[in-house]
C-alpha positions in Angstrom: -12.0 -20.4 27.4 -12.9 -17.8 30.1 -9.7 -15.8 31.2 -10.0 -14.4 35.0 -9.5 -10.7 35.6 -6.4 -11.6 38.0 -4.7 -13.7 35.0 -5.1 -10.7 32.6 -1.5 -8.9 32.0 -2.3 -5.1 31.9 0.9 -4.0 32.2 1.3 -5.7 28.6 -2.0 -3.7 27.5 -0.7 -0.4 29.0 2.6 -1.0 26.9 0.5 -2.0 24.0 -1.5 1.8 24.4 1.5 3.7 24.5 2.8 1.6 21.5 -0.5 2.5 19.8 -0.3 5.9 21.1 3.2 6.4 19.7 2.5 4.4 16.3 -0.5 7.1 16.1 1.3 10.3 17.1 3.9 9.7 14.2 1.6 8.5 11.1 -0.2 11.7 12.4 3.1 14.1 12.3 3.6 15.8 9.0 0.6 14.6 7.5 -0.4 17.1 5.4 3.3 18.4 4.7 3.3 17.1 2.0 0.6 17.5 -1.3 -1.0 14.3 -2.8 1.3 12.7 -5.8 0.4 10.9 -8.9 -1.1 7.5 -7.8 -2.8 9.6 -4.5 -4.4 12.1 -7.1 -5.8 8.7 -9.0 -7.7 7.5 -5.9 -9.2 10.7 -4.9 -10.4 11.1 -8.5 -12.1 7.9 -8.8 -13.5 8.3 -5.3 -14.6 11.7 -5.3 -17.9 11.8 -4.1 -19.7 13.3 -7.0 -19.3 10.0 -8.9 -21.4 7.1 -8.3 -21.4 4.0 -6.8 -21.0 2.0 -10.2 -18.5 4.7 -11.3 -16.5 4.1 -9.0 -16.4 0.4 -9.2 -16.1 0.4 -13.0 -13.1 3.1 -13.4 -10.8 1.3 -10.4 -11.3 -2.5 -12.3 -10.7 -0.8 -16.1 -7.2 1.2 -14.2 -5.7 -1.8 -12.6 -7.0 -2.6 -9.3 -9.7 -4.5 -7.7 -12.6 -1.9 -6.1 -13.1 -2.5 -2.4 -10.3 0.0 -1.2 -11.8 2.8 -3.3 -15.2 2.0 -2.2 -14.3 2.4 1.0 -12.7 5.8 0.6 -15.8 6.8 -1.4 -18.2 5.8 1.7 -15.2 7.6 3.7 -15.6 11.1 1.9 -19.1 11.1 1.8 -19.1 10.3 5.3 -16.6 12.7 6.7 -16.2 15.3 3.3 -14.0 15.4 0.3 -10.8 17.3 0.9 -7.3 17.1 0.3 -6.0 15.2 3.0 -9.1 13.5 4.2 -8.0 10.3 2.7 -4.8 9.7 4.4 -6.9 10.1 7.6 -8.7 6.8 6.7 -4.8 5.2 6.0 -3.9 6.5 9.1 -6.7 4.7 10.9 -5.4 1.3 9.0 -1.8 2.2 10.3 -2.8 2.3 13.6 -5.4 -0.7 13.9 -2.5 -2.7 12.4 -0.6 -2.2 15.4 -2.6 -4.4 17.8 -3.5 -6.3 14.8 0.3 -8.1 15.3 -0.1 -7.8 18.9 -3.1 -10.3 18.9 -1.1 -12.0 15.7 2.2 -12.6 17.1 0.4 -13.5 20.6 -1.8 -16.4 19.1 1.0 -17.5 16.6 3.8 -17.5 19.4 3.4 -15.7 22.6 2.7 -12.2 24.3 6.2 -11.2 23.9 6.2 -11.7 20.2 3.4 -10.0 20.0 4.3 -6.9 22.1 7.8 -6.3 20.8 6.3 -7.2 17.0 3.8 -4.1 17.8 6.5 -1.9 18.9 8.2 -2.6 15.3 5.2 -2.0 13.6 4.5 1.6 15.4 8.2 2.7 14.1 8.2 1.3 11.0 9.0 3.8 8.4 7.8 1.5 5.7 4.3 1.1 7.1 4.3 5.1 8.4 4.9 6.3 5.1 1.7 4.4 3.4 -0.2 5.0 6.7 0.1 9.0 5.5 -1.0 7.9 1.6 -4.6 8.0 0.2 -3.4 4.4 -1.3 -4.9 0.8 -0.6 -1.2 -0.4 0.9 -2.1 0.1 4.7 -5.7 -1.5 4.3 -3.9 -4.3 2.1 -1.4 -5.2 5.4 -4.3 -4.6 7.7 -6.5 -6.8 5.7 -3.2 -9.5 5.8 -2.8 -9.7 8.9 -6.6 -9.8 10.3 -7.0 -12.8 7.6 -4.0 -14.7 9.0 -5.8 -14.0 12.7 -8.8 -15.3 12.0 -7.3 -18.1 10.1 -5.7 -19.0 12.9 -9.0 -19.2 14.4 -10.9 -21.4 12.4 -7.8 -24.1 12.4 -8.0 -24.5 16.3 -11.5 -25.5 15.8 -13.9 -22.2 15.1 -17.7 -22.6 14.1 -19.6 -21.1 11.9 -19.1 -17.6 13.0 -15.4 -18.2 13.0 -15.7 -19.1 9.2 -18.1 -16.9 8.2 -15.6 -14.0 9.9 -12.2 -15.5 8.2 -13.9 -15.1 4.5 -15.7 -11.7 5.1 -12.0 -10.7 5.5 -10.6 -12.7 2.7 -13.2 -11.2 0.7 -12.3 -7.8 1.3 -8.5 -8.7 1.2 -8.6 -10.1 -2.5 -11.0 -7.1 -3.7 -8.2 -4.7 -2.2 -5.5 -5.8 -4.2 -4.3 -8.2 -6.5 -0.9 -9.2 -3.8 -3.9 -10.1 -1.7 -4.6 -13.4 -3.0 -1.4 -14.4 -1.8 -1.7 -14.8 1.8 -5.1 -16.6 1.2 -3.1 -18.9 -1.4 -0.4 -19.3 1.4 -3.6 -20.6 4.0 -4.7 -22.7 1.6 -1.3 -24.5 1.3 -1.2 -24.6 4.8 -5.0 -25.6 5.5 -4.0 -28.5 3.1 -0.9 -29.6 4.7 -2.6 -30.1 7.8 -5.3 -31.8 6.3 -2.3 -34.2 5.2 -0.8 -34.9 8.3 -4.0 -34.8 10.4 -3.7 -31.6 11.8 -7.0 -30.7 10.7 -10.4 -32.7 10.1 -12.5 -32.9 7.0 -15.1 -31.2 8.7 -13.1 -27.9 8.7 -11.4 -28.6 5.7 -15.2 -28.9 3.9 -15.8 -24.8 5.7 -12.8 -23.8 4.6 -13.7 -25.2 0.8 -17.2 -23.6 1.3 -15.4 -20.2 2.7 -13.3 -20.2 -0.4 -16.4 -20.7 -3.0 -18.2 -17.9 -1.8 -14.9 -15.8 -1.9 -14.5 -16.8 -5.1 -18.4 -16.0 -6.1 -17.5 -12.2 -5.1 -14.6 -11.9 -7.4 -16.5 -13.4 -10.4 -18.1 -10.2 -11.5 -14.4 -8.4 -12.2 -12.8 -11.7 -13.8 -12.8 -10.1 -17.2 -11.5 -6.9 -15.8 -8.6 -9.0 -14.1 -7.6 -10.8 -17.2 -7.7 -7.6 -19.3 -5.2 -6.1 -16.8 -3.2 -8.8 -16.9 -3.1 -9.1 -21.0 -2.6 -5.1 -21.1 0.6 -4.3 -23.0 3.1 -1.3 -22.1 2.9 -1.9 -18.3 5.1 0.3 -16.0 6.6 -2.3 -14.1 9.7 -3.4 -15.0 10.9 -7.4 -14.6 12.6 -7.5 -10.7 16.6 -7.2 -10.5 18.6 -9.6 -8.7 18.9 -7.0 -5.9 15.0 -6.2 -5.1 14.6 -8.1 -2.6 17.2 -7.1 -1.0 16.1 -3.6 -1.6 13.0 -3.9 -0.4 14.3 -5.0 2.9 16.3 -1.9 3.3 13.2 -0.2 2.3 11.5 -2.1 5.1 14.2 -0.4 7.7 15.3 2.5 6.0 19.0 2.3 5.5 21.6 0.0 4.8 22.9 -0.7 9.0 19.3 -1.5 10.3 18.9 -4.0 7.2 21.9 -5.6 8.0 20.7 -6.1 12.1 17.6 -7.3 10.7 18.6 -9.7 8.2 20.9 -11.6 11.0 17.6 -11.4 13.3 15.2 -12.3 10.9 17.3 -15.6 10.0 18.1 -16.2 13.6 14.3 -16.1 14.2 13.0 -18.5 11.4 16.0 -21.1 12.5 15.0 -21.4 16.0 11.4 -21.4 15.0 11.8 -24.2 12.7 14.2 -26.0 15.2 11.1 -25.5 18.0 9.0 -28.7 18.1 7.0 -26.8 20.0 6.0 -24.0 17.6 6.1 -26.4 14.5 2.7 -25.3 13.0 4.1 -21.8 13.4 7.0 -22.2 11.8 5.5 -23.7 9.0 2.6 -20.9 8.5 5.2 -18.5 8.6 7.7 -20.1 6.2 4.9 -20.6 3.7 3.6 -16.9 4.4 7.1 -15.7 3.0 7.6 -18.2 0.3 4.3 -17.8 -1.4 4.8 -13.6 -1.0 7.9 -14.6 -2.5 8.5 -17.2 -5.4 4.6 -16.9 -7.0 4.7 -12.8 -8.0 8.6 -13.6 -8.8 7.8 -15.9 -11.0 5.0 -14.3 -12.6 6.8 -11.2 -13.3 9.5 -13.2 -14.8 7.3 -15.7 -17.2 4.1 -14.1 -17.0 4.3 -10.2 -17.0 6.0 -8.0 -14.4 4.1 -7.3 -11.0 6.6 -7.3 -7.8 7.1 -3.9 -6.9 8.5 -3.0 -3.4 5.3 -1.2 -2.3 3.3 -4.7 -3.0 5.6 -7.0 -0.5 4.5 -4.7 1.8 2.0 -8.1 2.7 5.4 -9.7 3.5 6.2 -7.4 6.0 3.9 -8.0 9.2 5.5 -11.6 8.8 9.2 -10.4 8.6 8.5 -7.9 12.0 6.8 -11.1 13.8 10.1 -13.4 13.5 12.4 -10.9 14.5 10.1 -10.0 17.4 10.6 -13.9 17.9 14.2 -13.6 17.5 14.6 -10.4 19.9 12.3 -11.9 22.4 15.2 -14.7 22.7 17.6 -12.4 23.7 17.7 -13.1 27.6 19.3 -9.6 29.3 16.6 -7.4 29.2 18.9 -4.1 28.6 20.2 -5.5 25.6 17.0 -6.7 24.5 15.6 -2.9 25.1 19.2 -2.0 23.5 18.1 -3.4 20.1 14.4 -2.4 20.1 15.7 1.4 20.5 18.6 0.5 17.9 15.4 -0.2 15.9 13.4 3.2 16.8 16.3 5.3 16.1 16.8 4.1 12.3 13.9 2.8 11.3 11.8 6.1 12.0 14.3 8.7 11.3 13.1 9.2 7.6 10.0 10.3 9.4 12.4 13.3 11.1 14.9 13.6 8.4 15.1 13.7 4.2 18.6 11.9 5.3 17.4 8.1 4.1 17.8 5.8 1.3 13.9 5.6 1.0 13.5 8.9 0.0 15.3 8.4 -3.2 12.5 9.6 -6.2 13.0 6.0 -7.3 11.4 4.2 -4.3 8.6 6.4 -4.8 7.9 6.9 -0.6 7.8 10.1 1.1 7.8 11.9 -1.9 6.9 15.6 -3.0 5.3 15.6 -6.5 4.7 19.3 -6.8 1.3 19.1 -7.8 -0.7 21.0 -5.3 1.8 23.9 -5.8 1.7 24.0 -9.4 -1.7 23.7 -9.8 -1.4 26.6 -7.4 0.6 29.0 -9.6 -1.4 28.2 -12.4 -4.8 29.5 -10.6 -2.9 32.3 -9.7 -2.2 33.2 -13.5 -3.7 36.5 -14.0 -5.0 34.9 -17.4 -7.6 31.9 -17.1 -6.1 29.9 -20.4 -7.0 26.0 -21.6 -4.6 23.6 -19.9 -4.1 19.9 -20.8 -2.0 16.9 -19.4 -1.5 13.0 -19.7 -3.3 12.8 -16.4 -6.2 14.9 -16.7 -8.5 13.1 -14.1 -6.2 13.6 -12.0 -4.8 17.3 -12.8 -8.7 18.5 -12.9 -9.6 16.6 -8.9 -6.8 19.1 -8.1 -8.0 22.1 -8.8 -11.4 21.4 -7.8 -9.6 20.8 -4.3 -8.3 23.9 -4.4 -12.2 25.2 -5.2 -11.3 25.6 -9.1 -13.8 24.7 -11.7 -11.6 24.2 -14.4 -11.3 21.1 -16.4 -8.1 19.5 -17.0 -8.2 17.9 -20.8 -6.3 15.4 -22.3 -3.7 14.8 -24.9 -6.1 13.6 -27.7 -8.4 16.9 -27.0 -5.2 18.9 -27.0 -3.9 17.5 -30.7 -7.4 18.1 -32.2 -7.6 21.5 -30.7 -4.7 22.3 -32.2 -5.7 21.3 -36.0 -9.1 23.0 -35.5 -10.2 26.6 -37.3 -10.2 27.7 -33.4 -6.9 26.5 -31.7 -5.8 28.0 -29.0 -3.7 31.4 -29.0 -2.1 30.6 -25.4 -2.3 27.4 -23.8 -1.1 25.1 -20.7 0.4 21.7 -20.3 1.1 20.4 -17.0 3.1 17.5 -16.6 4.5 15.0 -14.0 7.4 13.4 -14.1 6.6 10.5 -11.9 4.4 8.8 -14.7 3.8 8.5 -18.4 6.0 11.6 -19.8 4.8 13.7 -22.8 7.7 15.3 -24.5 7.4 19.0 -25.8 10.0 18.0 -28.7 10.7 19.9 -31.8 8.9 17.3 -33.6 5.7 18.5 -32.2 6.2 22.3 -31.7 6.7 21.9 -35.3 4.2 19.6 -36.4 1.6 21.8 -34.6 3.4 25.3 -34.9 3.6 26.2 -31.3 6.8 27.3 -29.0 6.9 27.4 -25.2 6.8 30.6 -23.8 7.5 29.5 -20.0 8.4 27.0 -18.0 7.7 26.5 -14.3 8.8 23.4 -12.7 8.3 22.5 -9.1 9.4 19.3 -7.6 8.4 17.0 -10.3 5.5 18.5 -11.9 6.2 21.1 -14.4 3.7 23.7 -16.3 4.4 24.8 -19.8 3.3 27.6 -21.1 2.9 27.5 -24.9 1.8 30.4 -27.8 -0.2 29.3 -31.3 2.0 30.5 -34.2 0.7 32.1 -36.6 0.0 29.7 -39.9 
């Protein structure tokens, strides 16, 4: 349908730039305050530029994840340069697409003014700005949500071929981002079938969307036996979820205890009257579904399976959770208290970005955090002795100092234990460490088993370098 240039609202597309503009200005701010931390280190590693295409794709499937996101940052750096902060430039760009992403999301599922206010959320959310400035796959993964759930949208109001074709292109991508993105495609499907049920949609469709899925599922073949090896692997960080997590990650979501609190009375507010609205009944019911599915299936599986719900992986819940309380504001009929909320909403959900004042900066949440590396690496380059240094995360240890145009070679633990029992072990010697992964304790047990003491310690943030001397036997 053909929409006249007089019927177009460009006031609500100027408000939509300046959202964009501000959503932009702050993913933007600070960016490169802070140095890259454990899991950043990982990506950049595996994506460097050096390695191949195959490399790449084999070393991301034997770690944990699926391959596209760091095939993407490797076309990224080899299109624009490897450097530090180069990859959170390509997060940054999935931040802000995002934005107008809900816009057109909000608009198609319930109206403009969903979709503008849900936009305005999205810009200062503190959640989304914080993995907008990470070289992670978290911002592509909500992206990748929300375009799927678009042009899902799409195809069940009666889309060809093109429509199709465009829906599992993105679905393709989404599930080869990250394992939390077969969940919103899991959540279409339910819905795609209830519709089917009650004659909402026609066989026809159904039989594209059934086609759709085969070929999605024709791309994920080839990493199947990576995927079941990760999810048989023993000794897995992540611990079963707490009866509180949820609850947690909405105040993650928000950024302190008050806002959550607003939020939660708004976001229940917004599904009631959605599912009371005869209206919006399909709506309702795509939304529900999106949150129960996001919900019950990774609780469940961390619970009888093997632990996977972390708060960083609900961050596919979120675009959902901003849409009805966009809903619910958009309800509000006085239009100063309706602005009233949205800047009750700027102030707290974006002051983390300003201020180390927030409950999401805790080193447990694991957001907006300063590992340390870049600056010890730093002081170790700046040794006036070049000696052999070792860690549990050599890959990622040895990408950092060839940032910082180093060529030496981080080794691991197994190197470091057989260098140590060889006719030439090491006088002096280095161990870095991190304490925001697997730890590796200097202990008496094995100063004495290998006959070495530490001759210095230099900690910064949570990265540490130990010094240590070769006794003599």
């Amino acid at each position: 349908m053909n929409v006249k240039p007089g019927n177009i609202n460009w006031g609500m597309y100027v408000s939509l730039g300046v959202i964009i503009v501000l959503g932009c200005y702050l993913r933007l701010r600070n960016l490169e305050a802070r140095g890259l931390w454990l899991d950043e280190a990982f990506s950049v590693a595996v994506s460097d530029p050096a390695n191949s295409f195959i490399d790449v794709y084999r070393i991301t499937l034997s770690d944990v994840h699926p391959p596209f996101y760091q095939l993407v940052l490797w076309l990224f750096y080899r299109a624009f340069g490897f450097g530090e902060f180069v990859g959170r430039y390509l997060s940054v760009i999935f931040g802000v697409l995002l934005i107008p992403g809900v816009f057109f999301l909000g608009r198609k599922l319930i109206d403009e003014k969903t979709g503008i206010i849900a936009a305005s959320l999205v810009s200062i959310n503190c959640f989304l700005i914080s993995y907008s400035q990470e070289t992670r796959s978290y911002e592509m993964l909500a992206l990748l949500t929300v375009l799927s759930f678009l042009l899902f949208l799409r195809c069940m109001s009666g889309g060809g071929f093109w429509g199709f074709f465009g829906w599992s292109i993105v679905v393709v991508m989404l599930v080869n981002t990250h394992y939390f993105g077969y969940l919103p495609v899991f959540a279409q499907a339910l819905v795609c079938i209830c519709a089917l049920v009650g004659g909402g949609v026609g066989k026809k469709a159904f039989y594209k969307f059934c086609a759709a899925g085969l070929f999605v599922a024709l791309t994920v073949l080839p990493s199947f036996s990576y995927m079941s090896n990760s999810f048989g692997r023993s000794g897995f960080w992540i611990a079963p979820p707490n009866e509180s997590m949820l609850f947690e990650t909405f105040v993650l979501y928000f950024g302190n205890d008050f806002l959550v609190s607003i939020a939660l009375v708004l976001f229940v507010l917004g599904l009631v009257f959605l599912i009371f609205d005869e209206q919006k009944k399909f709506s309702s019911r795509m939304l529900v579904v999106w949150f129960c599915v996001g919900v019950v299936v990774p609780y469940l599986c961390s619970i009888y399976v093997r632990p996977v719900m972390t708060h960083r992986n609900l961050i596919v819940l979120l675009p959902m959770v901003l849409l009805v309380i966009a809903f619910s504001v958009g309800l509000i009929k006085d239009r100063v208290a309706k602005a009233g909320v949205i800047i009750l909403f700027l102030c707290f959900s974006a002051t983390p970005v300003f201020s180390d004042v927030s409950k999401v900066k805790e080193p447990k949440y694991q957001i907006f955090q300063n590992s340390g590396f870049r600056e010890v690496v730093i002081y170790a380059l700046e040794s006036p002795i070049v000696l052999p240094i070792y860690s549990t995360y050599p890959r990622e240890f040895s990408v950092y100092f060839k940032l910082q145009g180093s060529p030496l070679k981080v080794e691991g633990l197994g190197r470091l234990e057989a260098d140590l029992v060889s006719p030439q072990r090491p006088s002096d010697f280095y161990v870095l460490q991190t304490l925001n992964g697997a730890k590796f304790e200097l202990d008496e047990g094995f100063l004495k088993k290998y006959r070495v003491e530490i001759s210095s310690i230099k900690k910064i943030a949570n990265s540490r370098l130990v010094e240590l001397h070769s006794l003599s036997q």
